[in-house]
N, C-alpha and C positions, 0 to 999 in steps of 0.2 A: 776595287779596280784601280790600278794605275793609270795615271794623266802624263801626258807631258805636253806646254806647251809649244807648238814651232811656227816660226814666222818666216814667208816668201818674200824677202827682199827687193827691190824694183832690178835687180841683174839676175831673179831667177835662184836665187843662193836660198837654202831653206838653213836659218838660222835661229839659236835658242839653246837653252842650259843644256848643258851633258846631264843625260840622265839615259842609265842603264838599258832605258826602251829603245833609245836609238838604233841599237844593234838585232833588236827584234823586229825593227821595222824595214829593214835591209834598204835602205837611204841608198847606196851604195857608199864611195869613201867619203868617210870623213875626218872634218880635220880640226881639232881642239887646241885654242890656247884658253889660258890664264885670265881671267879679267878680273880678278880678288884672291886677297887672301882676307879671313878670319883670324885673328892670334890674339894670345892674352895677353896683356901687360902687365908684368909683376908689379912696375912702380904706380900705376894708377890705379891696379885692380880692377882693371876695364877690359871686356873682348872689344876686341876695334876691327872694324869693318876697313878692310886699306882697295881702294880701286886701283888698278895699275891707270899710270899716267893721272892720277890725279891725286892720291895720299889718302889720307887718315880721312876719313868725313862722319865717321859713324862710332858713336862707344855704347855699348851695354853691360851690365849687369850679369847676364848669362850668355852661356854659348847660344844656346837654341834661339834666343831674343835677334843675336848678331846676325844668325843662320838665316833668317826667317827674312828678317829684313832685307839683308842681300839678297835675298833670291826676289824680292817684291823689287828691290831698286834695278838689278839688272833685267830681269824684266818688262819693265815699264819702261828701259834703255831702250831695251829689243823693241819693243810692242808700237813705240814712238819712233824708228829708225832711228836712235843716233849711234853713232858710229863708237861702238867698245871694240875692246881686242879680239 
């Protein structure tokens, strides 16, 4: 079974990762930005976790490591209201 978590914001806004299920849950519209990239660093040999508005804060070893964690840090962004993209 798929999960997705989503969170009701104090203005009513239901907010939380893009994931696929949103569009089975007929939300009605929604609207997606950016709040990370994942990318590899050829010169460190590091995947780096980059937050928009905030830079570099994360390096791993593997993709999935970098993945995984991003999605537990913007998360716990969401889950605590603070304010991402």
């Amino acid at each position: 079974m798929k999960t997705i978590n989503i969170y009701l914001d104090t203005t009513g806004k239901i907010k939380g990762l893009y994931n696929d299920l949103l569009v089975e849950m007929n939300l009605g519209t929604i609207s997606v930005q950016r709040a990370s990239n994942v990318e590899f660093n050829n010169s460190t040999q590091k995947w780096e976790v980059d937050i928009i508005g905030k830079g570099i804060i994360a390096l791993f070893d593997t993709r999935q490591e970098a993945l995984d964690w991003e999605i537990k840090y913007l998360e716990n962004r969401i889950e605590n209201d603070k304010n991402i993209p």
